[in-house]
KOLTOR-268894 format. One record per residue (C-alpha): x, y, z. Coordinates in nm, 2 decimals, decimal comma, always signed. Last residue first. Layout:
% residues N
+--------+--------+--------+
:     c1 :     c2 :     c3 :
+--------+--------+--------+
:      X :      Y :      Z :
...
+--------+--------+--------+
This chain:
% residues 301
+--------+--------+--------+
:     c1 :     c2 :     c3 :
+--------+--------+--------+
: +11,63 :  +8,79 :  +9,21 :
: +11,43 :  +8,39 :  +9,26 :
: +11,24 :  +8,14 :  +9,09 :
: +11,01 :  +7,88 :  +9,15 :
: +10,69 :  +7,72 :  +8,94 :
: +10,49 :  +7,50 :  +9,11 :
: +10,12 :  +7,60 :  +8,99 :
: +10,11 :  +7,72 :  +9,36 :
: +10,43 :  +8,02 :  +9,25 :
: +10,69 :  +7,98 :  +9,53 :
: +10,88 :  +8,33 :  +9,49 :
: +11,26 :  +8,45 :  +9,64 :
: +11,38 :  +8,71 :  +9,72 :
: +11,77 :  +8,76 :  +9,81 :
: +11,91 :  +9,04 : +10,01 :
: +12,27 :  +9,19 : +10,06 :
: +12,19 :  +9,38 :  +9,74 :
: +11,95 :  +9,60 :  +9,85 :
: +12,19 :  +9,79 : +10,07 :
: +12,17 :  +9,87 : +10,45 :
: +11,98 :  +9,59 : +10,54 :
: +11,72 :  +9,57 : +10,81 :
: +11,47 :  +9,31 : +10,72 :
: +11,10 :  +9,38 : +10,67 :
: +10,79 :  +9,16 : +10,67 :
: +10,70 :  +8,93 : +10,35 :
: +10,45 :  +9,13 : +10,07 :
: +10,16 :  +8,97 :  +9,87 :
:  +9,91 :  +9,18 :  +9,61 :
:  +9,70 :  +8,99 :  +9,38 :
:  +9,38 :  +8,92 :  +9,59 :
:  +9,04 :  +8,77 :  +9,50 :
:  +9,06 :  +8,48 :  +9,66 :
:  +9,25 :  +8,52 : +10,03 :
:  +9,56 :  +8,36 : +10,11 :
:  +9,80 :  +8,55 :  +9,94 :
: +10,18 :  +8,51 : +10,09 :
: +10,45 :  +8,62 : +10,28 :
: +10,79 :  +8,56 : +10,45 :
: +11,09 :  +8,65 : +10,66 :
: +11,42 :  +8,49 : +10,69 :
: +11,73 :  +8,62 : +10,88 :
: +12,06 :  +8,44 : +10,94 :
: +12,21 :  +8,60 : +10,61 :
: +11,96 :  +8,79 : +10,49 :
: +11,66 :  +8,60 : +10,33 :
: +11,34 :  +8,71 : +10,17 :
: +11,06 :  +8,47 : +10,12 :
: +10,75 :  +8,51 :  +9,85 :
: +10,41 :  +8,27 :  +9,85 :
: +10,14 :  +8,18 :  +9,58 :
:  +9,87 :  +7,97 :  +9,78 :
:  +9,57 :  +8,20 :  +9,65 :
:  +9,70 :  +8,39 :  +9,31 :
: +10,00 :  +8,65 :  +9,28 :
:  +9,98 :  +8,94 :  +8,98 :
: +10,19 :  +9,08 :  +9,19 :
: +10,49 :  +8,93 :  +9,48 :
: +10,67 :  +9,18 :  +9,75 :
: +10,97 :  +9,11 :  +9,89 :
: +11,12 :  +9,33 : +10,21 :
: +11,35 :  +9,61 : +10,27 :
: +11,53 :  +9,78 : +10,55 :
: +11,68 : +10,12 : +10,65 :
: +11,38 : +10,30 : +10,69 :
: +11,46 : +10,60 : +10,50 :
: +11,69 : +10,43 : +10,26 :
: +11,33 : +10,20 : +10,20 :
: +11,38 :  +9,87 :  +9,93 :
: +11,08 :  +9,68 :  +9,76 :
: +11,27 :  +9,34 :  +9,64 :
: +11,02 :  +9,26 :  +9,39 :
: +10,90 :  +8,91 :  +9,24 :
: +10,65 :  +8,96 :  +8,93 :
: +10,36 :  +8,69 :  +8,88 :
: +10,23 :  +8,53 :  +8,56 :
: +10,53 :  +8,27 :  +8,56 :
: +10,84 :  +8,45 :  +8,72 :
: +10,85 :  +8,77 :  +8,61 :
: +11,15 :  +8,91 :  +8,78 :
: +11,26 :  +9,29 :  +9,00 :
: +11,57 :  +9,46 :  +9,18 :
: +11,56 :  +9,79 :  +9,44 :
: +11,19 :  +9,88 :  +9,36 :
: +11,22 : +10,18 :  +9,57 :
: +11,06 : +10,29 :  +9,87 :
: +11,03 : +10,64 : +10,09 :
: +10,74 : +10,80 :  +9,89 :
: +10,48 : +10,51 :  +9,95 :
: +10,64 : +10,25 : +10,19 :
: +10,81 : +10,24 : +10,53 :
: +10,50 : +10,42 : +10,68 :
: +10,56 : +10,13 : +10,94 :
: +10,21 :  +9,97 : +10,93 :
: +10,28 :  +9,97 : +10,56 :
: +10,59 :  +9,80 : +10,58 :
: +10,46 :  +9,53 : +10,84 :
: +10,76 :  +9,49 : +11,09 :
: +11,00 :  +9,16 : +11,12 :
: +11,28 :  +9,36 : +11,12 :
: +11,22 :  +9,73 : +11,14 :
: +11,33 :  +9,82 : +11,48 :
: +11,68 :  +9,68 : +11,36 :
: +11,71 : +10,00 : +11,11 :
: +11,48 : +10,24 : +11,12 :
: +11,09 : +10,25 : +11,25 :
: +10,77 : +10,50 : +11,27 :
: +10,78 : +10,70 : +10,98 :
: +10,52 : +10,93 : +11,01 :
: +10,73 : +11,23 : +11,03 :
: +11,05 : +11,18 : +10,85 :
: +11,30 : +10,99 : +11,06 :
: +11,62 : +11,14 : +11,22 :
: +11,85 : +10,81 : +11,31 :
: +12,00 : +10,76 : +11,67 :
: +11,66 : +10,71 : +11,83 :
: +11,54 : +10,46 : +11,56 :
: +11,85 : +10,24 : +11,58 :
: +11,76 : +10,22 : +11,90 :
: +12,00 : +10,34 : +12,21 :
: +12,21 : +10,10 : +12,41 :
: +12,00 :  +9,92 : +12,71 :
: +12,19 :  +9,99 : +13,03 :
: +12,25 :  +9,68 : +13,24 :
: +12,56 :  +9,58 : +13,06 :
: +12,78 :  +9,86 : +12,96 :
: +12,62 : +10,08 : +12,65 :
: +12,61 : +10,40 : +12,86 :
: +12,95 : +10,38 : +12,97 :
: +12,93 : +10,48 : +13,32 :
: +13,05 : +10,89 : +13,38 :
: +13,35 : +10,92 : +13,60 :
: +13,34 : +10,87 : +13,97 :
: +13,29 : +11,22 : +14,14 :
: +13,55 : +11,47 : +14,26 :
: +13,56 : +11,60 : +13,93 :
: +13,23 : +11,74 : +13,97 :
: +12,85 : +11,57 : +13,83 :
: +12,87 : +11,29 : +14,11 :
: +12,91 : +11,57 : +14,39 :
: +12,61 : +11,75 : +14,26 :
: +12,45 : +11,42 : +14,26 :
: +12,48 : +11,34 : +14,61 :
: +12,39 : +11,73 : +14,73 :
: +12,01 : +11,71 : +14,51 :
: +11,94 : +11,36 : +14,66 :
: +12,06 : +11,48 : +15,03 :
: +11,83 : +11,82 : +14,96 :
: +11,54 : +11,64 : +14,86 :
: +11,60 : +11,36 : +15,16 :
: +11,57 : +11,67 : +15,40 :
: +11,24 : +11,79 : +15,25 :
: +11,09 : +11,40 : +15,26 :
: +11,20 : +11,35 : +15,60 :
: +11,07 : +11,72 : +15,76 :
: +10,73 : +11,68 : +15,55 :
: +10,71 : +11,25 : +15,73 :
: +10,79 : +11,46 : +16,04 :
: +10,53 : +11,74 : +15,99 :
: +10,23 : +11,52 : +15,97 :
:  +9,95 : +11,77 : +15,99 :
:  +9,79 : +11,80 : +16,33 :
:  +9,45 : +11,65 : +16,40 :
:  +9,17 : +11,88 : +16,47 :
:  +8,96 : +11,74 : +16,13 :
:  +9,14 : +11,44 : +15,99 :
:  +9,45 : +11,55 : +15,74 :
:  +9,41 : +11,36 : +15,41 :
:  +9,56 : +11,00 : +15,32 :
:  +9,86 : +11,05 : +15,14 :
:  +9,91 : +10,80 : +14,88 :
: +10,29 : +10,75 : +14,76 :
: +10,48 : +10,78 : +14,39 :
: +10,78 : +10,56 : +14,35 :
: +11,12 : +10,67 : +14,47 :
: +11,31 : +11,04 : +14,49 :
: +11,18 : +11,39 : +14,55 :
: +10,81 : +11,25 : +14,68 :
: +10,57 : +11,16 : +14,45 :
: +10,20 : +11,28 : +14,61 :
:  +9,92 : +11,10 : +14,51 :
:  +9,58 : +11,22 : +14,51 :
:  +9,31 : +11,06 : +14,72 :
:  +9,03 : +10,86 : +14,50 :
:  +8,90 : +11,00 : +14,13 :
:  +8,99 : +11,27 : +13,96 :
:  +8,77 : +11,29 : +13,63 :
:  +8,88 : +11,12 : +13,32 :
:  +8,94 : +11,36 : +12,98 :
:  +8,67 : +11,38 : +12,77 :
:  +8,75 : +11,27 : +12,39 :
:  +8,82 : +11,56 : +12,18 :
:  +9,14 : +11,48 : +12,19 :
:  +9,10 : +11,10 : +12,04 :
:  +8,87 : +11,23 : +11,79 :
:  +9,14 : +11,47 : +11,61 :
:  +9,37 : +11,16 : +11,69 :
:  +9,19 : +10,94 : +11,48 :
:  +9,08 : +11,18 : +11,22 :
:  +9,48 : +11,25 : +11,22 :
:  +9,52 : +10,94 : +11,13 :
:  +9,27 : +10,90 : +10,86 :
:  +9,43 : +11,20 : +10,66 :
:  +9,78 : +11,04 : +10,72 :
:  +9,69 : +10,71 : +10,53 :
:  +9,52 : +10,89 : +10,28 :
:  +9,78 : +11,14 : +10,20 :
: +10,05 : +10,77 : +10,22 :
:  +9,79 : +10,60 :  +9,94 :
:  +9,80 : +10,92 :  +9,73 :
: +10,17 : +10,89 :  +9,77 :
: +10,16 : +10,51 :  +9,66 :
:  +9,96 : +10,61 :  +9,33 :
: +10,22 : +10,88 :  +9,21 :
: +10,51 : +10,66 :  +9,28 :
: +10,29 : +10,36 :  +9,09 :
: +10,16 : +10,61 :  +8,85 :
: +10,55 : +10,68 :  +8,75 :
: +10,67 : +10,37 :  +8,74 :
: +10,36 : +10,24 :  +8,54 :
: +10,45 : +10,53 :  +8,25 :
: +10,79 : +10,42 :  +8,23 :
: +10,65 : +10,04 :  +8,20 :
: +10,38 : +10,13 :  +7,93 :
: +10,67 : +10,32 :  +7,69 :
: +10,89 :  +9,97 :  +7,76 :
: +10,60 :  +9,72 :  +7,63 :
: +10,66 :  +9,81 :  +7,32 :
: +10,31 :  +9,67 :  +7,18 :
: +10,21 :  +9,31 :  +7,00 :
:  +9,88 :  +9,27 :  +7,19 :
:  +9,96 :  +8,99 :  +7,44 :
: +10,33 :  +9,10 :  +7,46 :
: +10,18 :  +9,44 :  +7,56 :
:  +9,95 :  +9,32 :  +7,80 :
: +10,11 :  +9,04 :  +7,99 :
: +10,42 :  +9,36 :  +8,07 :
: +10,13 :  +9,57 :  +8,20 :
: +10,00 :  +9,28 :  +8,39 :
: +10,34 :  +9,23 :  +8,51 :
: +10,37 :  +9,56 :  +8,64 :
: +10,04 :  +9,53 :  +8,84 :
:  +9,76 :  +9,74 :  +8,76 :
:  +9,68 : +10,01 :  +9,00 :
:  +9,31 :  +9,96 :  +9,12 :
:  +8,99 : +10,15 :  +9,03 :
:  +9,09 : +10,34 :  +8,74 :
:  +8,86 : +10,21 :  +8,54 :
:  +9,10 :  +9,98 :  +8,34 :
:  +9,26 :  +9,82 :  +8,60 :
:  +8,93 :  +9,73 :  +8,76 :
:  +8,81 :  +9,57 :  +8,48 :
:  +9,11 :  +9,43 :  +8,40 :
:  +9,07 :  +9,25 :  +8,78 :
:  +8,76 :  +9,12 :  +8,69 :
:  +8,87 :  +8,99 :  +8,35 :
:  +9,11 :  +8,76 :  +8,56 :
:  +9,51 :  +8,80 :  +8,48 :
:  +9,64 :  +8,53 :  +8,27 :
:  +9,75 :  +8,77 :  +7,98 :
:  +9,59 :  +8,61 :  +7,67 :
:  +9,27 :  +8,44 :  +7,83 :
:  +9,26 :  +8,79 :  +8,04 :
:  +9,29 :  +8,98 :  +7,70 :
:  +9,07 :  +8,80 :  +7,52 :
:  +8,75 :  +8,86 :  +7,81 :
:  +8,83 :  +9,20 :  +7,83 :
:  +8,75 :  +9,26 :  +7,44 :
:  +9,05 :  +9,22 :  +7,20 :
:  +8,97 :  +9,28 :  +6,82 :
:  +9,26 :  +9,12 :  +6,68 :
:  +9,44 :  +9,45 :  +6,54 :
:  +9,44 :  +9,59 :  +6,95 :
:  +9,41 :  +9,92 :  +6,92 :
:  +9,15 :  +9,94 :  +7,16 :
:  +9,33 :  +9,77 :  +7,43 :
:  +9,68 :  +9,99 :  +7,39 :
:  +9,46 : +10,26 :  +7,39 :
:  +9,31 : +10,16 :  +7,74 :
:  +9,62 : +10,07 :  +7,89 :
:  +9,73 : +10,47 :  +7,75 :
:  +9,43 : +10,59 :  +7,94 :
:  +9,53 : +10,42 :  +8,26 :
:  +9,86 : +10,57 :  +8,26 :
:  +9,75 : +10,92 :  +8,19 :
:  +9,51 : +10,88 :  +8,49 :
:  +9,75 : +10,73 :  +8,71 :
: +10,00 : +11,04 :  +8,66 :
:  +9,68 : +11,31 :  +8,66 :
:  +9,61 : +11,15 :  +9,03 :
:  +9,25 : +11,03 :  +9,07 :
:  +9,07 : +11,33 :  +9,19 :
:  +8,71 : +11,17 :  +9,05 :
:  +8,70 : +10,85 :  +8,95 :
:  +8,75 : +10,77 :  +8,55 :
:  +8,46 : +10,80 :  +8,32 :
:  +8,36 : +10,42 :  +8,19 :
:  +8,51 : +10,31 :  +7,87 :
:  +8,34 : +10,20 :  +7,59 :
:  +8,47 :  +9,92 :  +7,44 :
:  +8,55 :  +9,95 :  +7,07 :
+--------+--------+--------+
């Protein structure tokens, strides 16, 4: 029986549960599985079991999936309890997320603010700002430019009075050409830390975007080869993207809606993880994911 390394400290109850049961599951194994076995059996690398197994990264549903059919278990009691380490896992990754950012803007504030530096500049009630170059000793202060600014204050001020009255012309439409029409992230209340919604979205990293973690679902899901296709769906953000684990080097996944294509892929050894940009859609279903495995197997949701 392998003996198993204590887990890290304040990982989530959910995770650890999980990870204890993938540990069972291992030593009850009637062959006599030892990491080595299982990645022969499951295709995923003994150094990523490893890592599953101490707690050390969230196993991928399709190793979960590899692992039971490898050792003859249901693999449906393993999948509930992924689901819920995988919510409970991508929360801890959001707390951590936030917890650096406000490091960031904790040092930011500190920081000393810039001294004054050159003559001040003086906006006057309407156009840019302008430099005014200080009185010289004995010379009088330049009451006409005072007089011209003052009385242009009060023309500025009378003008769009008149404008606001029903004497005026009636309001412009806002969205007529000339006048940008407000963001889809302006016209929809986001949760704090998100920072997109809608058409902002497209073409946006997920994570970046604080689209992921508690505001994602995995809308539709298939094992193709060793690797599971995901399309990974945000109400909150209004847009979804695919996501590829248990992905190798040269392993790539596309999402497509309707005009729109974005895609991803894992280029660097070692990782399993691979996720295209985001797409606005308002439902799931109007996307399609797709996966281009590098030992040339295809398939798509």
């Amino acid at each position: 029986m392998p003996r198993w390394k204590d887990l890290p400290d304040g990982l989530d109850p959910q995770v650890g549960e999980f990870v204890t049961r993938l540990r069972r599951t291992v030593d009850a194994d009637t062959d006599g599985a030892n990491l080595a076995t299982i990645a022969d059996r499951t295709g995923y690398g003994r150094a990523s079991w490893e890592r599953y197994l101490n707690g050390r990264l969230l196993a991928p549903k399709g190793a979960v999936v590899a692992l039971a059919e490898a050792t003859g278990t249901d693999p449906v009691p393993l999948v509930t309890l992924w689901e819920l380490a995988e919510r409970a896992w991508s929360r801890s990754e959001l707390r951590h997320g936030n917890a650096a950012e406000a490091v960031r803007l904790s040092r930011a504030r500190a920081a000393p603010a810039p001294g004054p530096a050159g003559p001040k500049a003086s906006a006057g009630p309407a156009g840019p700002a302008r430099v005014v170059p200080p009185t010289a000793p004995g010379r009088p202060a330049r009451r006409p430019t005072m007089f011209l600014a003052g009385a242009l204050g009060v023309v500025t001020v009378a003008v769009g009075a008149f404008l606001l009255t029903d004497g005026g012309p009636a309001e412009p439409d806002r969205t007529a050409a000339g006048t940008p029409a407000p963001s889809a992230t302006a016209t929809r209340a986001l949760p704090p830390g998100v920072l997109c919604a809608g058409p902002d979205c497209t073409g946006k990293d997920p994570e970046e975007m604080r689209c992921s973690g508690e505001h994602v679902t995995t809308a539709h899901s298939v094992t193709v080869g060793t690797a599971l296709l995901e399309v990974r769906h945000s109400d909150t953000c209004g847009a979804a993207w695919g996501r590829i684990v248990g992905a190798v080097p040269g392993d790539t996944v596309t999402v497509t809606v309707g005009q729109v294509r974005q895609s991803g892929g894992v280029a660097t050894t070692g990782d399993t993880i691979a996720y295209t940009p985001m797409v606005a859609v308002e439902e799931p279903g109007e996307m399609r994911a797709c996966v281009a495995l590098a030992s040339g197997e295809h398939g798509c949701t």
